[in-house]
C-alpha positions as CSV (number, residue, x, y, z in Angstrom):
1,X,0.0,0.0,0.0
2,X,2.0,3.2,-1.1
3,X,2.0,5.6,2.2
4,X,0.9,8.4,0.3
5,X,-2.3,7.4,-0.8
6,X,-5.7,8.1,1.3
7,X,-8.0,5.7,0.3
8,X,-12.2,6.6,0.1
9,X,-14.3,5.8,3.4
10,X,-15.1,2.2,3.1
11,X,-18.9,1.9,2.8
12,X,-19.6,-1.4,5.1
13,X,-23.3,-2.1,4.6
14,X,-23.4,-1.0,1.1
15,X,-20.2,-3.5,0.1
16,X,-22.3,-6.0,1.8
17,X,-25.5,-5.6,0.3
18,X,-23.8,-5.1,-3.5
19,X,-21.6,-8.7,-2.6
20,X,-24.6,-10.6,-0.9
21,X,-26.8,-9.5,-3.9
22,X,-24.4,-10.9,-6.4
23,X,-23.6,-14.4,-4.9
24,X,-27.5,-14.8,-4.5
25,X,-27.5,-13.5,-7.7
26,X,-25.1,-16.6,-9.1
27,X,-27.4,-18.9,-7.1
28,X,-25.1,-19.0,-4.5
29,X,-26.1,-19.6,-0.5
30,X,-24.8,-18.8,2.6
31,X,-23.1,-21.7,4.7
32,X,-21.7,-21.3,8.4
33,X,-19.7,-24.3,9.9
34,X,-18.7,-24.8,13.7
35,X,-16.1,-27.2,13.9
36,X,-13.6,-27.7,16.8
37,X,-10.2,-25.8,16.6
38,X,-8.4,-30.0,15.3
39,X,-11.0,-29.8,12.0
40,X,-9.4,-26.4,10.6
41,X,-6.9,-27.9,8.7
42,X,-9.2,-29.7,7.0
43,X,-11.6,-26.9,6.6
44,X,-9.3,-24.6,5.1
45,X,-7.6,-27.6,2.7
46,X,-11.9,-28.1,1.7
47,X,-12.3,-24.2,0.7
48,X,-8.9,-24.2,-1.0
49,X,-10.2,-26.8,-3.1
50,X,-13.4,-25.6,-3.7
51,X,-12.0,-22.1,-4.9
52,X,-9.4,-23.7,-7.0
53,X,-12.1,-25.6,-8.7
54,X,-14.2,-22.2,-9.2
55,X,-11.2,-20.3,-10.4
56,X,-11.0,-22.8,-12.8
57,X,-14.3,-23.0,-14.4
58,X,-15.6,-25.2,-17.0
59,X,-12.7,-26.2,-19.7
60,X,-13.3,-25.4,-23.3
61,X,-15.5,-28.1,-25.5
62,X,-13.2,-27.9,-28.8
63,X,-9.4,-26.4,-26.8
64,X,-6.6,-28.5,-25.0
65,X,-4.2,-25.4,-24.9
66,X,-4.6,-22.4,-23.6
67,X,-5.8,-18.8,-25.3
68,X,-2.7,-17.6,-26.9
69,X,-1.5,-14.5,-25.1
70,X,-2.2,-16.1,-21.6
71,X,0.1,-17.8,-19.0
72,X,-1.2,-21.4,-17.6
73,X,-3.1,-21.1,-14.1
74,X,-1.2,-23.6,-12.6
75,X,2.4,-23.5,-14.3
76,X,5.4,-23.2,-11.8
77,X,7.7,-20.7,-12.0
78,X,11.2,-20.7,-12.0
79,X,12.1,-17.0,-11.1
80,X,10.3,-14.5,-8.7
81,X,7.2,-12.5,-9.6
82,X,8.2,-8.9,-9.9
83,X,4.9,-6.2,-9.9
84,X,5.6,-5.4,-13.8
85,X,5.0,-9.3,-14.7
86,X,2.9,-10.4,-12.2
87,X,0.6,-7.5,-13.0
88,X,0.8,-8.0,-17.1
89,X,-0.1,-11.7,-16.0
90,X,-3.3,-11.0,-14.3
91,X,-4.5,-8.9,-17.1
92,X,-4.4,-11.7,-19.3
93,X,-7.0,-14.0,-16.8
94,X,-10.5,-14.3,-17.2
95,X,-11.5,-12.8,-14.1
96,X,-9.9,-9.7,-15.9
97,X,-11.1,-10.0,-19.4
98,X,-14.5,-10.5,-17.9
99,X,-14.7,-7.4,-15.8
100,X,-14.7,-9.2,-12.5
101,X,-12.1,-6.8,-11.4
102,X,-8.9,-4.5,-13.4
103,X,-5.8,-4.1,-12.6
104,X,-3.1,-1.6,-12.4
105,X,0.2,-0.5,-11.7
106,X,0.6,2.4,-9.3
107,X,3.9,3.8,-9.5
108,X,6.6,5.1,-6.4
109,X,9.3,4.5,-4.4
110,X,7.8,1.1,-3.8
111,X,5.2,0.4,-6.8
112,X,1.9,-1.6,-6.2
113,X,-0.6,-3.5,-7.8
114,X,-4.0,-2.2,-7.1
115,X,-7.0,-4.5,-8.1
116,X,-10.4,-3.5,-7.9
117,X,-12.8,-6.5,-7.2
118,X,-16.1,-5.6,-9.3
119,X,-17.5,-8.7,-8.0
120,X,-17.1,-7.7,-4.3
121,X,-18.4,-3.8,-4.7
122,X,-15.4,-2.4,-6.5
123,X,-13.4,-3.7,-3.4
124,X,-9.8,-2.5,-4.3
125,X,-6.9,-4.7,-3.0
126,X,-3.6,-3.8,-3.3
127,X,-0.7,-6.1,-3.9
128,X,3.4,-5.5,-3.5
129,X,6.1,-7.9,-3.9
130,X,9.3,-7.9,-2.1
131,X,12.4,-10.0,-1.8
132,X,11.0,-13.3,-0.2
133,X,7.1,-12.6,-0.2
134,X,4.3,-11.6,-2.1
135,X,1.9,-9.0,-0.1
136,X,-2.1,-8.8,-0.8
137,X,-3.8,-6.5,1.3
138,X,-7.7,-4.5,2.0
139,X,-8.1,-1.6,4.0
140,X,-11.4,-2.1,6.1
141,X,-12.1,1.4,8.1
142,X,-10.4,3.7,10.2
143,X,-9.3,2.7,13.8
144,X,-10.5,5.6,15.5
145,X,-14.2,4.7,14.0
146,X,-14.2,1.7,15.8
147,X,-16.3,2.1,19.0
148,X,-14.2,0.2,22.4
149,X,-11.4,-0.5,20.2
150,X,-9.2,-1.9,22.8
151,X,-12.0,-4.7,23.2
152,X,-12.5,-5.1,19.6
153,X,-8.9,-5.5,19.0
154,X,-8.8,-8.8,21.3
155,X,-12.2,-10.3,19.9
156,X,-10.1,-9.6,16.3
157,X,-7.6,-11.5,17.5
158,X,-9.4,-14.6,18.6
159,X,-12.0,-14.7,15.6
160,X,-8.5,-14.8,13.0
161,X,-8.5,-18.4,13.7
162,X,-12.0,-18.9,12.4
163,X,-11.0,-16.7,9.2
164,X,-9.5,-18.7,6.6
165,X,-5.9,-17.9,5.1
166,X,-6.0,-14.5,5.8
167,X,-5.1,-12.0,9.2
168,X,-5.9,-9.1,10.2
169,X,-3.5,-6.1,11.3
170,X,-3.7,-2.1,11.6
171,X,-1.6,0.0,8.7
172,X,-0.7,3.8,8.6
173,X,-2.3,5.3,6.1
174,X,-1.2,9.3,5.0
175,X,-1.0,9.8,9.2
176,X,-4.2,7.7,9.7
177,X,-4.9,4.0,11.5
178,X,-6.6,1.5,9.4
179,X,-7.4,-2.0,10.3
180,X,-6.4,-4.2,6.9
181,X,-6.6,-8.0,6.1
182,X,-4.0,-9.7,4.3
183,X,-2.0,-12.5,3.6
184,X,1.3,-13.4,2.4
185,X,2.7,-15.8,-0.5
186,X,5.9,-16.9,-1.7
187,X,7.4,-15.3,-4.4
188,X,7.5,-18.5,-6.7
189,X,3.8,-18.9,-6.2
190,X,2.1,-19.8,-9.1
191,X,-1.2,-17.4,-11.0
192,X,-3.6,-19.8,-9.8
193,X,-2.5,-19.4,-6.2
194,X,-2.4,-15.4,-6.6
195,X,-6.3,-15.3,-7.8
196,X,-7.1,-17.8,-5.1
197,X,-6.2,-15.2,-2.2
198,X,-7.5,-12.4,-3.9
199,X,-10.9,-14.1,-4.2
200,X,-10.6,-15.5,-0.6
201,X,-9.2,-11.7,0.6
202,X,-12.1,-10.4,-0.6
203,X,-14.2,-12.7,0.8
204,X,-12.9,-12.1,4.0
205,X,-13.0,-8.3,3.9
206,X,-16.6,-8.3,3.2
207,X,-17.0,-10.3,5.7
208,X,-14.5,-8.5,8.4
209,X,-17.0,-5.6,7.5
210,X,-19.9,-6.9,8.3
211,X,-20.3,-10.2,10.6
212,X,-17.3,-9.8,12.6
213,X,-18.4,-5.9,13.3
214,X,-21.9,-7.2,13.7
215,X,-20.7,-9.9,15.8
216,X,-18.6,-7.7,18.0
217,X,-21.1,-5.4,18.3
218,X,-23.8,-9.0,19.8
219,X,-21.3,-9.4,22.3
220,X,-20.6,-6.0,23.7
């Protein structure tokens, strides 16, 4: 996230209703699971799946290679990302050329890839890479918004192990406390892996905004 740039006030309800609206909207529904803390593994290994398998979609009826121009989901790579290529590789992916969500370089110091999720009201994420990891991360709302913060921060803490491959931290932006999620990848990850935590980051920002808050808010 470049330090110098203030994002808009994040919206929580109408994110929500605009995401809710589209899932039901794919025929999509709602499932909570309570599972003791020795099933998570397996929980998280399930949704990992499941995703990878959505990412994927249906293969094409008359193809066995892939559109010319774009870069194999699942190859391996043998050098690092940088931002320059791994942001001319997510241009070239469906969820791209289909307008679930665009991508651009912002240029700096440090340059970042910011990628608006259209599918997740125009959520934007925003993705750096350094020398060991790759960073992919949402601002949610200003700290000093949050009412009993001290509280909130410890029932945070505790519901990030119910909130698949992601975490939640607070970030500086131009002199301002945000909370953010995020999570962290290697830097020979491969495509397929990058579009799985954005999709799952999303899902979990959305859902920071609204059930956790709402949540907090039940047990206050």
């Amino acid at each position: 996230m470049p330090p110098t740039a203030r994002p808009s006030a994040v919206n929580a309800a109408e994110r929500t209703r605009a995401w809710r609206d589209a899932r039901r909207r794919m025929g999509l529904v709602k499932l909570e699971l309570w599972v003791p803390p020795a099933a998570r593994a397996d929980i998280q290994a399930a949704v990992r799946a499941i995703l990878i398998a959505s990412s994927r979609g249906p293969a094409p009826a008359h193809s066995t290679s892939p559109t010319r121009g774009t870069r194999p989901m699942d190859q391996v790579i043998d050098i690092d990302w940088t931002v320059k290529t791994l942001s001319e590789a997510l241009q070239t992916t469906a969820l791209a050329r289909e307008g679930e969500m665009t991508v651009r370089v912002m240029e700096g110091a440090d340059p970042v890839v910011r990628i608006v999720m259209h599918e997740h009201g125009d959520l934007p994420i925003y993705l750096s890479v350094g020398a060991e990891q790759i960073v992919v991360s949402a601002l949610l709302w200003p700290v000093d918004e949050q009412e009993d913060r001290h509280a909130f921060n410890e029932f945070l803490l505790k519901a990030q192990k119910i909130v698949p491959l992601s975490n939640f931290g607070i970030t500086t932006v131009a002199g301002r406390d945000y909370y953010e999620v995020f999570g962290e990848l290697a830097c020979k990850t491969t495509l397929q892996t990058v579009l799985i935590e954005l999709r799952m980051l999303a899902e979990n920002a959305i859902r920071a905004a609204s059930d956790l808050r709402d949540s907090f808010s039940a047990a206050a």
